[in-house]
N, C-alpha and C positions, 0 to 999 in steps of 0.2 A: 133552258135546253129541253128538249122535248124527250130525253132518255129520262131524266131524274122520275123518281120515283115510281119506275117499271122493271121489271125483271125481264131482261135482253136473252135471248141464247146464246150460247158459244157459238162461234162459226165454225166450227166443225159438230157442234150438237147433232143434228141430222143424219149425218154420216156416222157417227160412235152408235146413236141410241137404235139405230135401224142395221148397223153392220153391214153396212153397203161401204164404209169407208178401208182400201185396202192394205192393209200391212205387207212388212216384205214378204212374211211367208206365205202371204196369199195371192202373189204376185207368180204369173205363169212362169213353170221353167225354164230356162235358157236351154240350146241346144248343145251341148259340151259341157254342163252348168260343173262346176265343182265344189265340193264342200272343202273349207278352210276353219282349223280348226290349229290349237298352240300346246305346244308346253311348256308350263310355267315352272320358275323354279321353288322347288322343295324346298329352300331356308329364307327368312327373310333379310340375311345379310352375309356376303363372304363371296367367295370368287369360284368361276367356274374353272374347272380342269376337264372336263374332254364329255364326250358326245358318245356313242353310240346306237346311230341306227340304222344298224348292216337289218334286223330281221322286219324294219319296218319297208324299208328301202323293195326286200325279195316279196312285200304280201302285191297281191292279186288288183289291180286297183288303187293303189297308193299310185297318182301323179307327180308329185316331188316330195323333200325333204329341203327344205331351206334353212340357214343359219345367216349369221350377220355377213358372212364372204358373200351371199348371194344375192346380197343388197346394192345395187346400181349406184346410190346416194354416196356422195362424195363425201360428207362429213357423219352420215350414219345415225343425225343426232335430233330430234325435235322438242320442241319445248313451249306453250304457248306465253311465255314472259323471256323464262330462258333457255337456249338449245342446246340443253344437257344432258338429255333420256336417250339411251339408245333407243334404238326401234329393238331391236334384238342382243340380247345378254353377250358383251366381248369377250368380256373379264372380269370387271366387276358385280357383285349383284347386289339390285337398293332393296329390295322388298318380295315377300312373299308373292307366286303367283306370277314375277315380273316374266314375259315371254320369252325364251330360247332357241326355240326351234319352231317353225312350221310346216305343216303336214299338208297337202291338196291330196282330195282323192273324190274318187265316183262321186259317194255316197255316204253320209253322215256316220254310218256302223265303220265301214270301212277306218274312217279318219280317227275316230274313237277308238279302236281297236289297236292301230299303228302307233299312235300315242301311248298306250299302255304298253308298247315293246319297246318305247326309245329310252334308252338308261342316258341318264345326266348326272354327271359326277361333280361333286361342286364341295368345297372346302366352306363351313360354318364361319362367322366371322360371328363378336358383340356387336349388336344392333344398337344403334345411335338414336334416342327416344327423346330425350332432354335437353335443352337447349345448353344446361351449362357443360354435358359432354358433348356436345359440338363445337362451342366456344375451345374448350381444352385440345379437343382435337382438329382443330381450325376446319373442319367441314359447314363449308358457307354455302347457300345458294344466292348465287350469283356474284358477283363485284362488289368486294367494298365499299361504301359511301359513307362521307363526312358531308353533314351539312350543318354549318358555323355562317356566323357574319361578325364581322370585329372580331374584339380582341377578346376571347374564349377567356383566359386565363386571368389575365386582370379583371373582367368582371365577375368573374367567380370570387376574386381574394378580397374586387372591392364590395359585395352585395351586403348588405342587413343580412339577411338568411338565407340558408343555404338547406334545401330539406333534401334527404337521399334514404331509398326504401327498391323494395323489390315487389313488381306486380307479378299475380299470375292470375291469368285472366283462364286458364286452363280452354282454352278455343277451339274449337272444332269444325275441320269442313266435311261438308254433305258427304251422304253414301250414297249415290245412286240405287234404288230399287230397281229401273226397269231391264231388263237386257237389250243389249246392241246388238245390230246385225247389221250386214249391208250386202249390196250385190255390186260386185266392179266390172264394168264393160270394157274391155279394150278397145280401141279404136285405133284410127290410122297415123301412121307416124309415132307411135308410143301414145299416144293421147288416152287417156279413161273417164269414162264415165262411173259415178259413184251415185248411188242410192241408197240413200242412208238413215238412220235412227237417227241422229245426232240433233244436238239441238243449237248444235253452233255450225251449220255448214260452212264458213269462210273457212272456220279451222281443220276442218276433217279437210277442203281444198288444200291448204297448204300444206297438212303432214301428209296427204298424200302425193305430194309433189313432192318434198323431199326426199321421200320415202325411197320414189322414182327417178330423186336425179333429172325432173323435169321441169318446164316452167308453171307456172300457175295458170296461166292461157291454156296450158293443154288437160286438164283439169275439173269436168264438170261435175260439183253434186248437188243432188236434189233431194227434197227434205220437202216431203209431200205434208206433213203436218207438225208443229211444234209445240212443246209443254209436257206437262205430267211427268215431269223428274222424279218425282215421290210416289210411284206407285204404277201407272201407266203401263200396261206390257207392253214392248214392241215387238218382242213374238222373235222365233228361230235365230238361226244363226247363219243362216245359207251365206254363203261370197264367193267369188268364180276372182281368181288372182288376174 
């Protein structure tokens, strides 16, 4: 192979080390562009009880105030194995930071500002960390499965040996370092266009379809460069709903 024992560039090398390559926030504004921004909740476990925001609702430049009622999506729910996360807090809540409410407005101060007037009142619950308190409290994700072939029991009574022990492998998935962003175009018939940070475009397609209550066909995102999960900026926050 005519590659071994040369040092190749990235394909996108060129474009990172000269800055000619564009991020979203280097991307020209849209005309009506909005900034889209959330609030998350204050505990990492326990249920919400009510909303409050009459004084983001009256500021200057605040576009909407969205909750789960103002979600189009039939089932409300996405999940990339299983479709079990709201998009937006009903009732329950799984985790610190998880979204509630969102804000559209002008301009980045504006939506920031709105956010720090919406009170969200929410009941503390104990947070389920451990597997064997979830075990106890039957909180599974997803569907039960048995996988057996023959007779389970008889070969257990008939084996030589039988060893039983407990692993903890103590496992841990990634933190993302870079920030997300994206810009969403509307188009005709309900259709959107997405521009995105993501490093999985099929899937940012399909939660935003369901998001939408729409089909996947009407759906496009684009994902101008992919990688650098571990460090990479991808710079602002800008989104137009």
């Amino acid at each position: 192979m005519t590659s071994i024992g040369k040092s190749l560039p990235h394909d996108s090398a060129i474009g990172h080390v000269t800055g000619t390559a564009a991020y979203i926030d280097d991307m020209t504004p849209l005309a009506g562009e909005l900034f889209v921004d959330f609030v998350g909740s204050p505990v990492a476990a326990g249920r919400l009880l009510g909303i409050n925001a009459q004084e983001a609702l009256a500021m200057a430049g605040v576009v909407a105030i969205l909750t789960h009622r103002d979600l189009p999506g039939h089932e409300r729910l996405f999940g990339p194995i299983f479709r079990d996360e709201p998009f937006l807090v009903e009732d329950e809540i799984s985790y610190i930071g998880q979204p509630i409410v969102i804000v559209a407005a002008i301009n980045r101060r504006i939506a920031q500002t709105a956010l720090k007037s919406i009170k969200v009142e929410c009941e503390a619950t104990t947070s389920v960390l451990q597997i064997e308190d979830a075990i106890s409290k039957g909180s599974f994700l997803g569907p039960r499965r048995k996988i057996e072939r023959g007779d389970v029991e008889t070969a257990f009574a008939s084996a030589p040996h039988v060893i039983k022990g407990v692993l903890k492998t103590n496992g841990q998935e990634q933190f993302y370092f870079e920030s997300q962003a994206c810009i969403a175009i509307p188009g005709e018939g309900g259709a959107m266009r997405v521009i995105s940070s993501t490093q999985n475009p099929t899937e940012t397609q399909a939660v935003v379809a369901e998001a939408l209550g729409i089909g996947l066909h009407q759906v496009v995102c684009e994902c101008k460069r992919m990688g650098g999960g571990f460090g990479e900026r991808r710079r602002s926050q800008r989104s137009r709903p």
